[in-house]
VEXKEDREN-478684 format. One record per residue: residue number from 0; x, y, z of N, C-alpha, C, O in turn. Coordinates in pm, whole numbers, plus 50000, padded with zeros to 5 digits. Layout:
# residues N
 resi n_east n_north  n_up ca_east ca_north ca_up c_east c_north  c_up o_east o_north  o_up
  NUM      X       Y     Z       X        Y     Z      X       Y     Z      X       Y     Z
...
This chain:
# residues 261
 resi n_east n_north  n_up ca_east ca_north ca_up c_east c_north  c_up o_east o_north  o_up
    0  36363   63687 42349   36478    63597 42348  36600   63657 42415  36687   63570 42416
    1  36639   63757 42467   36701    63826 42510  36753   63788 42640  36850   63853 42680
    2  36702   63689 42721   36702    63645 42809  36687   63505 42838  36659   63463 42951
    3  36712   63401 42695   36722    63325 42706  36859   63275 42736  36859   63156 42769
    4  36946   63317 42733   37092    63291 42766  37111   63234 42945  37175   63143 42997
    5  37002   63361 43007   37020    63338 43177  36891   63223 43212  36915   63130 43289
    6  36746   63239 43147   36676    63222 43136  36652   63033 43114  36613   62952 43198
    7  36698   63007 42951   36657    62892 42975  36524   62879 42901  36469   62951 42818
    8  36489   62755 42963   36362    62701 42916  36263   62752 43021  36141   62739 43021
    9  36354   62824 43127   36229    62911 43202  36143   63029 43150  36048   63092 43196
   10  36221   63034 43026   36103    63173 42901  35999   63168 42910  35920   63261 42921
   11  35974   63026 42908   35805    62982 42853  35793   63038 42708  35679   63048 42663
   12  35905   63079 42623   35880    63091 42518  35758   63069 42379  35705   63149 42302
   13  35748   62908 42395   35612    62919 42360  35493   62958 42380  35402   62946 42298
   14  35486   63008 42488   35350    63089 42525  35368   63182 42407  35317   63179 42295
   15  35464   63274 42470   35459    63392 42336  35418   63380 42205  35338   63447 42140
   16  35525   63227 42161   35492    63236 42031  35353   63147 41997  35304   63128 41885
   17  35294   63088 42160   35116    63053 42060  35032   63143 42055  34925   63133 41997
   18  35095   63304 42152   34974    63403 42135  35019   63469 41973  34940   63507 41887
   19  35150   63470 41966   35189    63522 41813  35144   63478 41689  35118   63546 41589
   20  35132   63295 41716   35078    63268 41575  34937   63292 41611  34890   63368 41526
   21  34842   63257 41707   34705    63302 41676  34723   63404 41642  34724   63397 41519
   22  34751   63571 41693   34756    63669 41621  34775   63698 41462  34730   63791 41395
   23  34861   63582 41418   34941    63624 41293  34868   63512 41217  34904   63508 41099
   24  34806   63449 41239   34715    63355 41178  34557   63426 41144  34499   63435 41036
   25  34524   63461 41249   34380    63536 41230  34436   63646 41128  34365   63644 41028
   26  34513   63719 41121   34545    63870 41025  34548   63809 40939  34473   63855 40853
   27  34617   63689 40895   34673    63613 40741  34526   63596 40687  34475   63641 40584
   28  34462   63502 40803   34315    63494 40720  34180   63607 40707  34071   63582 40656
   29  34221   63726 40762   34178    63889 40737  34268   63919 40594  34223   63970 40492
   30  34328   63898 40604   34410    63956 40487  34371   63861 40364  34375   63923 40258
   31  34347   63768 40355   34332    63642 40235  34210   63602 40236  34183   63489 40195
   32  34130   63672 40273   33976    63677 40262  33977   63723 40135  34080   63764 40080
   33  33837   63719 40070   33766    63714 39946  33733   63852 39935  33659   63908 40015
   34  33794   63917 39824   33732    64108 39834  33693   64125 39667  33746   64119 39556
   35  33576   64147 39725   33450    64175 39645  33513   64299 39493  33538   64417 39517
   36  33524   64258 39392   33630    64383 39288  33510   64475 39286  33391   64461 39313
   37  33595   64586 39239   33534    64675 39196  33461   64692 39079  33492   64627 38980
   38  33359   64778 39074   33278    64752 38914  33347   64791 38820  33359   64726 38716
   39  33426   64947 38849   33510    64937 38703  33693   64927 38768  33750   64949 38875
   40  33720   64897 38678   33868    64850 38708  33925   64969 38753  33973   64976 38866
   41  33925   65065 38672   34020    65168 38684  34004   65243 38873  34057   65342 38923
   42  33927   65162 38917   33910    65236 39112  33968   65118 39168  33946   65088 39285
   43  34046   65045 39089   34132    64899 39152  34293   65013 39184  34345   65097 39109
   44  34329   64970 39318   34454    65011 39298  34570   64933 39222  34576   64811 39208
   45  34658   65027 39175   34745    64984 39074  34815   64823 39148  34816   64839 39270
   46  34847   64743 39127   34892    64635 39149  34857   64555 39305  34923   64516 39401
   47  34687   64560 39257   34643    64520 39383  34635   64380 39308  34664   64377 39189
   48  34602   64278 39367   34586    64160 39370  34534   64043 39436  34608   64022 39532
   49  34437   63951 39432   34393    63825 39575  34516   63752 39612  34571   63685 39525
   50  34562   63755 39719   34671    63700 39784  34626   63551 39788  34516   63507 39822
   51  34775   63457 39730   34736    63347 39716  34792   63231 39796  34821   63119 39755
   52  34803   63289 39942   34840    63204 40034  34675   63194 40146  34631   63272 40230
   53  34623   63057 40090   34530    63023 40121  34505   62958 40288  34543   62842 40307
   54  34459   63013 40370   34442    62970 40517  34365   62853 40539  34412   62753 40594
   55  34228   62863 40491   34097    62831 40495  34133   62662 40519  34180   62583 40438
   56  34086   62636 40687   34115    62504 40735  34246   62472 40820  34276   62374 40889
   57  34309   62587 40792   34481    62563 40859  34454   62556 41021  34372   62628 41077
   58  34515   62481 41072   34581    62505 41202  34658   62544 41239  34761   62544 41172
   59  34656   62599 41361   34758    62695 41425  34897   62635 41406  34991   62691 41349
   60  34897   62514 41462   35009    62397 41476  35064   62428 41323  35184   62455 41311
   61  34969   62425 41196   34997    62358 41040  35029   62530 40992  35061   62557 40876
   62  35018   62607 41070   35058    62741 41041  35178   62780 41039  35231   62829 40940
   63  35251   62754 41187   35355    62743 41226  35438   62677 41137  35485   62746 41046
   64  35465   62571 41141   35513    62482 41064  35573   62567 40966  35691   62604 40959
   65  35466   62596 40883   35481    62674 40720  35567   62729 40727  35672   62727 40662
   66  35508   62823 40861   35632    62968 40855  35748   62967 40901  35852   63027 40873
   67  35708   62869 40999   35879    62864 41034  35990   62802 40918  36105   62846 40922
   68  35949   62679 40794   36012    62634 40705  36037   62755 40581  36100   62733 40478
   69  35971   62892 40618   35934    62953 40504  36096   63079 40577  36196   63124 40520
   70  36054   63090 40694   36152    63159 40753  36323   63078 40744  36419   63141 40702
   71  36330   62965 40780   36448    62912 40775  36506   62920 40646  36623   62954 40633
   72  36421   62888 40534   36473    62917 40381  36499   63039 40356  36584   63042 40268
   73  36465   63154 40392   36469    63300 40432  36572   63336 40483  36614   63448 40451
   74  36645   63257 40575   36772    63288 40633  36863   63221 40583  36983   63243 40594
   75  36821   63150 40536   36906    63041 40461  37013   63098 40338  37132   63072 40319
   76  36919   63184 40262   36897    63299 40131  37013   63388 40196  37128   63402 40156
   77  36939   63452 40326   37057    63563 40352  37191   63552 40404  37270   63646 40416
   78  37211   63427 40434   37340    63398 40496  37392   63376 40338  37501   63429 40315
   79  37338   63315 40243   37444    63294 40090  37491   63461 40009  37578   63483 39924
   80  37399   63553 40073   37429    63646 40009  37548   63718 40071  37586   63707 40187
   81  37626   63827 39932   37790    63851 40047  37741   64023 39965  37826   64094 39913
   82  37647   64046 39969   37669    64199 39931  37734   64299 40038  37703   64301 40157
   83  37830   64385 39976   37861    64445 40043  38040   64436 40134  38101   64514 40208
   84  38065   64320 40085   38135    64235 40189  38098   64187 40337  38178   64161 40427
   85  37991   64182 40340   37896    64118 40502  37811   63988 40477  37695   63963 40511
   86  37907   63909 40405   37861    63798 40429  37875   63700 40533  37790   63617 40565
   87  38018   63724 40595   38024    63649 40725  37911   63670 40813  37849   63582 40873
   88  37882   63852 40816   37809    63829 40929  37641   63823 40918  37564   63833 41013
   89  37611   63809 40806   37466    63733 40786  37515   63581 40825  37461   63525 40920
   90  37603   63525 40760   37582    63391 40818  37555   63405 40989  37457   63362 41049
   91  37659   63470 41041   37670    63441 41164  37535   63480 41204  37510   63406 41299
   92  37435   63556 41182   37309    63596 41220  37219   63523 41206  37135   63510 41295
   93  37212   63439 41064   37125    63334 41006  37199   63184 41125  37118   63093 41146
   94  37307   63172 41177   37290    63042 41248  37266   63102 41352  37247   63026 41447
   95  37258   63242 41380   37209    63320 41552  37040   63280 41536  37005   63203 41625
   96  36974   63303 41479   36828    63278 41462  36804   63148 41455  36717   63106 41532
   97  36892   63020 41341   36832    62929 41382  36884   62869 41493  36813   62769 41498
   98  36937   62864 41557   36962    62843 41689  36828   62904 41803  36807   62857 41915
   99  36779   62974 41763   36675    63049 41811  36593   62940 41795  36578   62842 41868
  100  36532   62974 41672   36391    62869 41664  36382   62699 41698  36281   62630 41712
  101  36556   62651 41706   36579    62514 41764  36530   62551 41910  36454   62473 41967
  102  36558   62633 41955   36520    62678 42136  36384   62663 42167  36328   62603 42258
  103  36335   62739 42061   36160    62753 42037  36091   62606 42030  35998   62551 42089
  104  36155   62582 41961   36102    62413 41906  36108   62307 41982  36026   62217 41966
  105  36217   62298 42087   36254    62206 42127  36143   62269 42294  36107   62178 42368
  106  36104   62401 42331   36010    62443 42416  35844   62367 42419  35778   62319 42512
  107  35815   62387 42259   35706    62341 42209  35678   62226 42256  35582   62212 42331
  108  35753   62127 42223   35725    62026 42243  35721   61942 42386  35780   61988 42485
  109  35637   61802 42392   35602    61813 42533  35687   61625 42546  35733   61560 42452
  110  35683   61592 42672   35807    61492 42642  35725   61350 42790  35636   61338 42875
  111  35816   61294 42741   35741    61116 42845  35842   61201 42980  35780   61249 43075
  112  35983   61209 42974   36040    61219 43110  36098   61352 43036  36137   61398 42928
  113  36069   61389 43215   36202    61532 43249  36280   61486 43341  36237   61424 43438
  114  36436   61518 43315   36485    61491 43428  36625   61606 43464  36714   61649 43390
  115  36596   61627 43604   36668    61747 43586  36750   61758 43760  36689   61731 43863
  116  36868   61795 43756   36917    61828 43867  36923   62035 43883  37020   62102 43849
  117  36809   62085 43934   36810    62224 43899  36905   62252 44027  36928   62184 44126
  118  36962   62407 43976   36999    62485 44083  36913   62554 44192  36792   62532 44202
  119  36975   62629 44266   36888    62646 44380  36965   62766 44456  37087   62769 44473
  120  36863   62876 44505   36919    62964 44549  36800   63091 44460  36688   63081 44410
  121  36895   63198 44477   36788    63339 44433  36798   63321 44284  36877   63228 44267
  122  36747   63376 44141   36721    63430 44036  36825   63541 44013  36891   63591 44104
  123  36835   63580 43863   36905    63601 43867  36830   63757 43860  36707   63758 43871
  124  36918   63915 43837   36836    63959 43906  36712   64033 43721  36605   64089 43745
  125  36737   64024 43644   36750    64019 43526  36556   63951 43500  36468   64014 43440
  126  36542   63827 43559   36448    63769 43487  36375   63715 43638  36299   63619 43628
  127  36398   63776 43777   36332    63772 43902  36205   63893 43917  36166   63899 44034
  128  36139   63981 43832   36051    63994 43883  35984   63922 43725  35865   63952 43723
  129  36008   63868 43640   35913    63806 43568  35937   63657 43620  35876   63574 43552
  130  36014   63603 43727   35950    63474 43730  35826   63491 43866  35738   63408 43889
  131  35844   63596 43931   35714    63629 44072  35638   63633 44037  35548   63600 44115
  132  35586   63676 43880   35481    63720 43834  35408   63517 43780  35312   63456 43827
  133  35497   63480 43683   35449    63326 43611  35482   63237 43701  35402   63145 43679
  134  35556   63201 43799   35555    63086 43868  35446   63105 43994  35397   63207 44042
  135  35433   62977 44023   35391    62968 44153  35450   63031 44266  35417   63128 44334
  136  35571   62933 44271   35655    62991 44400  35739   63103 44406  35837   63111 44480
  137  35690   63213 44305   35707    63324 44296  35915   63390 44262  35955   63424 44150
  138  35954   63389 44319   36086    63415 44267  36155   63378 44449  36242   63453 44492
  139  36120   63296 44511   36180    63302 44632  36325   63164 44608  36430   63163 44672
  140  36289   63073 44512   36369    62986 44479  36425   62906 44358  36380   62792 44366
  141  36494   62917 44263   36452    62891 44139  36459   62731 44091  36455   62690 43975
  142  36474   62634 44243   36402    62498 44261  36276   62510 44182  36274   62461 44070
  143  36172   62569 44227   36061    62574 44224  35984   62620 44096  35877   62571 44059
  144  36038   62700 44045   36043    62755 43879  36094   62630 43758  36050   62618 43644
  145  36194   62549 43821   36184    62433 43731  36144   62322 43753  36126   62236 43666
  146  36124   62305 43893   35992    62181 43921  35899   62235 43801  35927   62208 43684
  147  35799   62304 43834   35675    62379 43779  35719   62401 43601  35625   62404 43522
  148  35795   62409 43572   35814    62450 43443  35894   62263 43330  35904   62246 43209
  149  35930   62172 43442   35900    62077 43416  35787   62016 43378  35773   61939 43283
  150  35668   62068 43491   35517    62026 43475  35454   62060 43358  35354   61998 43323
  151  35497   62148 43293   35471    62249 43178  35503   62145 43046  35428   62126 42950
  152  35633   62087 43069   35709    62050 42955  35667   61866 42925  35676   61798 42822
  153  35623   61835 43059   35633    61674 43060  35477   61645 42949  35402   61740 42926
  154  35459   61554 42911   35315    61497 42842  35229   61487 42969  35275   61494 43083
  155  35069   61465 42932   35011    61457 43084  35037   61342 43151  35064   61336 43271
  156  35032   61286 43105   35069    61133 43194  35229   61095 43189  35257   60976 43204
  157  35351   61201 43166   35470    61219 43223  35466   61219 43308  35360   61222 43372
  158  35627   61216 43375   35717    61223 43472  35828   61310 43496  35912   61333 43409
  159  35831   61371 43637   35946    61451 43641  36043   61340 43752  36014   61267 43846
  160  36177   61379 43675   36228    61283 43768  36401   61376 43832  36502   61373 43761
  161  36399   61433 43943   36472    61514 43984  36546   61473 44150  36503   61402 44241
  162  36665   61548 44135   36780    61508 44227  36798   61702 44247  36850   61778 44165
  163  36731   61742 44393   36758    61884 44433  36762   61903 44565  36730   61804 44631
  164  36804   62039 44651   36799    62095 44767  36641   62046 44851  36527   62075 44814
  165  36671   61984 44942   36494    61954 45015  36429   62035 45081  36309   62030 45105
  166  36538   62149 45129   36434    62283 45161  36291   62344 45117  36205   62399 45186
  167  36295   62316 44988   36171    62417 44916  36053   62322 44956  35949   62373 44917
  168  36028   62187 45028   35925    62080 45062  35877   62123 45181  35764   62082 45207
  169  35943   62211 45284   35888    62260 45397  35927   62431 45422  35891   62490 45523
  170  35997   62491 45323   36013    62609 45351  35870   62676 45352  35795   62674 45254
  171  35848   62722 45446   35716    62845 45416  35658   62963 45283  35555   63013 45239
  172  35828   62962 45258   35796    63086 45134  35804   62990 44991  35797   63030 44875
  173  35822   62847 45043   35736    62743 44923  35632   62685 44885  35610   62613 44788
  174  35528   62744 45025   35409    62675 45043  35330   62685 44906  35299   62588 44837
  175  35304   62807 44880   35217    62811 44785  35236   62671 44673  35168   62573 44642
  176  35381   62734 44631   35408    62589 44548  35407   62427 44522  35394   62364 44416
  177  35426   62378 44668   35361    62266 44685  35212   62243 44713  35157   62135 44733
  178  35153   62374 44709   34988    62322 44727  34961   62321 44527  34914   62232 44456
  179  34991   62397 44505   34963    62468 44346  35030   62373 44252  34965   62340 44152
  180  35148   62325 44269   35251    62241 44151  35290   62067 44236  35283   61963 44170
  181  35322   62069 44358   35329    61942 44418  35232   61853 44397  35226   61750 44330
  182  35126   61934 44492   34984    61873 44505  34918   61790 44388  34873   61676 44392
  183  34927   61889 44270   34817    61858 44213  34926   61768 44095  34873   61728 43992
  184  35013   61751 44109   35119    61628 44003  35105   61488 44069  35061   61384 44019
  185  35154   61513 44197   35131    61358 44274  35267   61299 44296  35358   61348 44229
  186  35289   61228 44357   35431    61202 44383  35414   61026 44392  35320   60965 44443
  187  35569   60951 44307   35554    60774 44354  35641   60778 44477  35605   60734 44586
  188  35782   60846 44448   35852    60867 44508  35919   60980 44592  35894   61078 44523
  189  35970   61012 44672   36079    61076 44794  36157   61000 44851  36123   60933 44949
  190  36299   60997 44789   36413    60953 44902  36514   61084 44921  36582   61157 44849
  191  36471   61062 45106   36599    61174 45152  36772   61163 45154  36809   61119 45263
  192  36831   61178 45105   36943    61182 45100  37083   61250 45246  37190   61205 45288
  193  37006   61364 45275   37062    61424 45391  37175   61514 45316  37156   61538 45196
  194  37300   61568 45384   37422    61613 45303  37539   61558 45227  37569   61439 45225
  195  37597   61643 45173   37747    61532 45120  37697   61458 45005  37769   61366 44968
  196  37614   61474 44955   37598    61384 44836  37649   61473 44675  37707   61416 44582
  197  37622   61573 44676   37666    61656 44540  37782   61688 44554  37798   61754 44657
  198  37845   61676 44514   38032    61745 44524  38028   61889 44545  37961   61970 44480
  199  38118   61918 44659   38138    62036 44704  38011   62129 44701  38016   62251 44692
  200  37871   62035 44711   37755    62171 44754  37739   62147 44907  37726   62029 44941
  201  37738   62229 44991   37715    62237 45085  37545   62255 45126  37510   62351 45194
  202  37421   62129 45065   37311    62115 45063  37267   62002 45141  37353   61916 45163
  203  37122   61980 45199   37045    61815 45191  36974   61838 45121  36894   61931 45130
  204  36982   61753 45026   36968    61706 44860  36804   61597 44918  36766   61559 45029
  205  36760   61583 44807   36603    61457 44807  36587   61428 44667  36592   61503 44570
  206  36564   61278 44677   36560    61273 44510  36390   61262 44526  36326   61253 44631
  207  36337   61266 44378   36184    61219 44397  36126   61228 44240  36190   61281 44149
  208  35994   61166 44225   35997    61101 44075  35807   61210 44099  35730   61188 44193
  209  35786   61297 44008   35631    61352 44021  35588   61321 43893  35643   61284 43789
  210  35444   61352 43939   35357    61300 43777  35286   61140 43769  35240   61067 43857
  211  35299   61125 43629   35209    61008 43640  35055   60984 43699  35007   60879 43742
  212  35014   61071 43692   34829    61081 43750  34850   60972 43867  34772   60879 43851
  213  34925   60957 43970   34931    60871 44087  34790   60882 44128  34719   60978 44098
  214  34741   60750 44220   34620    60763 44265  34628   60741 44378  34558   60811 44450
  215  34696   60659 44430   34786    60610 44579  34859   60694 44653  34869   60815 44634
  216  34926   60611 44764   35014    60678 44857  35106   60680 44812  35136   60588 44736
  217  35205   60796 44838   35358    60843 44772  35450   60688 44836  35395   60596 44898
  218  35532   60693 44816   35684    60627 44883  35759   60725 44928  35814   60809 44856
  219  35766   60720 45063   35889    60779 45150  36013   60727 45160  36007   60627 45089
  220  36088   60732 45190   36202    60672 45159  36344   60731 45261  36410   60802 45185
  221  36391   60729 45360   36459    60785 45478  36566   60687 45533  36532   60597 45609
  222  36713   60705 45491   36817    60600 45509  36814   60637 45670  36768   60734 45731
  223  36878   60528 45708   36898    60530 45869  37037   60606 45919  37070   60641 46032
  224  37130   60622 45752   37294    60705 45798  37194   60804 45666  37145   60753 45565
  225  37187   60929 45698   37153    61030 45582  37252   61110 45552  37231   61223 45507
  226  37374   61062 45574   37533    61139 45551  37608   61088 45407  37677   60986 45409
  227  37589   61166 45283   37682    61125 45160  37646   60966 45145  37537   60913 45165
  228  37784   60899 45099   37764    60806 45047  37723   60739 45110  37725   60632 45049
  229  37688   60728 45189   37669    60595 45351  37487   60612 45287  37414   60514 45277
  230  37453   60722 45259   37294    60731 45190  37282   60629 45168  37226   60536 45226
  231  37359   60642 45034   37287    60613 44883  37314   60446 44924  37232   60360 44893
  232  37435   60416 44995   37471    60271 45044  37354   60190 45111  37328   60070 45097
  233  37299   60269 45173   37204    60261 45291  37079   60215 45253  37006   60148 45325
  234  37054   60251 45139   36930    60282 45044  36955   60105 44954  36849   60056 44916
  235  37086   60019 44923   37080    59905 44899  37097   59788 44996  37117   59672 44961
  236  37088   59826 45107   37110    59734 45238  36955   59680 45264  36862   59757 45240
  237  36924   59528 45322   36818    59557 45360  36848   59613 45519  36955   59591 45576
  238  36708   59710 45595   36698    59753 45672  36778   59852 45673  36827   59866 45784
  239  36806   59914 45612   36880    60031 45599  36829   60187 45572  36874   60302 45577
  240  36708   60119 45540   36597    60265 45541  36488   60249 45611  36448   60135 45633
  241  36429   60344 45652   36264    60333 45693  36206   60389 45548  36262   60469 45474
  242  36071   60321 45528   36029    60337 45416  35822   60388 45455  35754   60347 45549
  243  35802   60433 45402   35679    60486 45461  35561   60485 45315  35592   60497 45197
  244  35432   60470 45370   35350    60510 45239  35231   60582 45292  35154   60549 45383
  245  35232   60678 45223   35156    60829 45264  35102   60878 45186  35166   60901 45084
  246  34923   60933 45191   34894    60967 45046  34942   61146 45064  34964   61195 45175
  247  34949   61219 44939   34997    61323 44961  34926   61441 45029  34972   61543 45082
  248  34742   61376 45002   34656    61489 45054  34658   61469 45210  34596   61546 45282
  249  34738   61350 45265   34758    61385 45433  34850   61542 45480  34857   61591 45592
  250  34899   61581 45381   34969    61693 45441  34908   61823 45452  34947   61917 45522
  251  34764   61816 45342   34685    61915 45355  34615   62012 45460  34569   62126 45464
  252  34636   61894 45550   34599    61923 45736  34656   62024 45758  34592   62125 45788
  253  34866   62022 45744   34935    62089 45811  34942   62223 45714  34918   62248 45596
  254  34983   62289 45821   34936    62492 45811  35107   62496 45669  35222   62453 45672
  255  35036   62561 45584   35128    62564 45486  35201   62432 45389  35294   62443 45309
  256  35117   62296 45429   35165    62178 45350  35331   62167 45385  35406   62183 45289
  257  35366   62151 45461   35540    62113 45430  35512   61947 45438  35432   61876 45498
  258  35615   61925 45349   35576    61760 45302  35692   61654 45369  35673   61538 45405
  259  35829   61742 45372   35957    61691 45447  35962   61776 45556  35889   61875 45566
  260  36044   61742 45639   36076    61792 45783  36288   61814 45768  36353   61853 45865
């Protein structure tokens, strides 16, 4: 968690914590297994006992749960206590954690729409060689880390629905990513925008809608003024755009997939 501050929902946090509860689930039910007593008592250790937190049938999911309600009451406890005179700062620790596990929780879960205007540019330098390692498009853009980490978050038959820089669609050091995370989501939509549309970014911006198990050709979408507002104007005129329909595996041809020009 240490790095969720720069980080984000780019943690992948729940990964961690589904390899943690399998771990901590299998030990619970090693530990709360059935042990055979001893014949005479006195080779029992002194205040041994069968642990009476019963697994048998639990799910990982119904595990979690437990512990995390078992943990929040836990912190709950230590923020009321003032021994010492440090009670302020258990509270302040007990709402530092649950604030934590709201982060966790709200990771877990998987959603109908994402919608996201990400930044764009390098990583920061902190959490750039662990995104080279888990993303696709490696740490060259961190467009591409939340496309892909959208894909992660949406339900399967979600939608990502995003307004970003159009570079990373034909940059080379994005290829991988649009064969690996583009490709295989599917696209309804692409409208190019051109520059001048975000306040004071000096970008050409593309909006576009991925997901949805598409089976068809994408929608292209290309105003005839691709300058700021004259776009988006352009885009309610008739004849004001060229509009195109393209399935996405036509780009497979070209050397590295670039999908925009």
């Amino acid at each position: 968690m240490t790095l969720a501050g720069e980080a984000g929902s780019l943690l992948r946090i729940e990964e961690e914590i589904r390899l943690a509860i399998v771990k901590a689930h299998a030990l619970a039910r090693k530990q709360s297994a059935l042990k055979q007593k001893e014949m005479f008592a006195d080779n029992e250790p002194r205040g041994a006992q069968q642990l009476e937190f019963d697994l048998h049938g639990m799910t990982d999911d119904a595990f979690w749960t437990e512990a995390e309600q078992r943990i929040y009451d836990a912190l709950e406890a230590y923020a009321e206590q003032a021994e010492n005179g440090g009670g302020f700062q258990r509270r302040l620790f007990a709402a530092d954690a649950a604030q934590g596990f709201a982060f966790i929780d709200l990771c877990r879960k998987r959603y109908d729409v994402v919608v996201m205007n990400p930044p764009f540019g390098e990583f920061s330098l902190s959490f750039r060689d662990i995104a080279s390692a888990q993303f696709a498009g490696g740490s060259n853009d961190i467009i591409t880390a939340f496309v892909e980490r959208g894909a992660q978050l949406k339900a399967s038959s979600g939608l990502i629905g995003a307004i970003s820089s159009r570079s990373v669609f034909y940059a080379p050091t994005s290829a991988n990513w649009r064969k690996e995370v583009i490709r295989p989501e599917g696209s309804t939509v692409f409208v190019e925008l051109g520059g001048g549309v975000l306040d004071e970014v000096m970008v050409e911006v593309c909006m576009y809608v991925l997901g949805g198990n598409v089976r068809g050709p994408s929608l292209f979408v290309r105003p005839k003024n691709t300058e700021g507002e004259f776009a988006l104007t352009n885009l309610c005129n008739d004849g004001g755009a060229k509009i195109y329909l393209i399935p996405l595996n036509t780009f497979d041809t070209l050397q590295g997939m670039p999908i925009l020009r």
